[in-house]
C-alpha positions in Angstrom: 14.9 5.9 21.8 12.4 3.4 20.2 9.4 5.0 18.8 7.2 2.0 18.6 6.4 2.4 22.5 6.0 5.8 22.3 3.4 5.4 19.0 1.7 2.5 21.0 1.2 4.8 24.3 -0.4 7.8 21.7 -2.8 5.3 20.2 -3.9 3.6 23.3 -4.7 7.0 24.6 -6.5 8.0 21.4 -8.9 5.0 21.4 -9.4 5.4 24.8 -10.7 8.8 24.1 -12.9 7.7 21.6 -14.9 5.4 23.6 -14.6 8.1 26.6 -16.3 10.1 23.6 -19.7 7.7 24.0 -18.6 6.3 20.5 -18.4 2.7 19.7 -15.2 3.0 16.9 -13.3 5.3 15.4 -15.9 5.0 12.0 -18.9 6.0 14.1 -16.7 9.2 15.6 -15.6 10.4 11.7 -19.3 10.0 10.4 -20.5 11.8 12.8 -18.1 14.7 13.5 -18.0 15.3 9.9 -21.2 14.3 8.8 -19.9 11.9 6.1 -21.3 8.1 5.7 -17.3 6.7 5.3 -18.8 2.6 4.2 -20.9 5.2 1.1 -18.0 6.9 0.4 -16.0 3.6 0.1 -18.5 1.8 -2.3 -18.2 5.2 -4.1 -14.6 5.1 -4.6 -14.4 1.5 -5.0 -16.8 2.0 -8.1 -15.0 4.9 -9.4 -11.8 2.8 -9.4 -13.0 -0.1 -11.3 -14.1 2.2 -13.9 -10.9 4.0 -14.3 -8.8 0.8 -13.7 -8.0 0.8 -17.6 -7.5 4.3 -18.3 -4.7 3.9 -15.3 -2.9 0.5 -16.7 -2.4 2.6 -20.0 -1.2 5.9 -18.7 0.9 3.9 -16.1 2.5 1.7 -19.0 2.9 4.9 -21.2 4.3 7.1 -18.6 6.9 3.9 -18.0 7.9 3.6 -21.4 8.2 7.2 -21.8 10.3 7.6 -18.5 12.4 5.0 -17.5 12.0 3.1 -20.8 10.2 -0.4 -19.0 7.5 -1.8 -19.8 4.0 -2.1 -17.3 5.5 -5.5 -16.4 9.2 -4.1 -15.2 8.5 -0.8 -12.9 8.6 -1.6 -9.1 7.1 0.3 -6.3 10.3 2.5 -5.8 10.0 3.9 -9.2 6.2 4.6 -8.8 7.8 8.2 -7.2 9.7 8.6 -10.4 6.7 8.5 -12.9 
């Protein structure tokens, strides 16, 4: 059995819901059942990222070195579960 099909049947049906909802997009359906502006609470997180960006290149490098012995330049995503 292919799942594709199956996946592309339960998301048609879940936009179509939506806009049988009365809401233009999924976005406008999450801000307002949960009362949370999402674009805010992007430019939020994107900020907070940039300012941690460093703290994470170091622990990520010392975690790497400390774990599988590589440097920041040698882990790959597989061994992002590892560390």
């Amino acid at each position: 059995m292919e799942l594709n099909p199956i996946y592309e049947e339960i998301y048609r049906k879940f936009w179509q819901q939506i806009s049988h909802l009365g809401y233009k997009d999924y976005v406008e359906m999450e801000e307002n059942l949960s009362g949370i502006d999402l674009l805010e609470l992007h430019a939020q997180t994107e900020e907070a990222l940039a300012r941690t960006k460093d703290l994470y290149v170091d622990l990520l490098a010392w975690f790497a070195k400390k774990k599988i012995g590589a440097s920041i330049q040698d882990p790959k995503h597989h061994d992002m579960a590892f560390l």
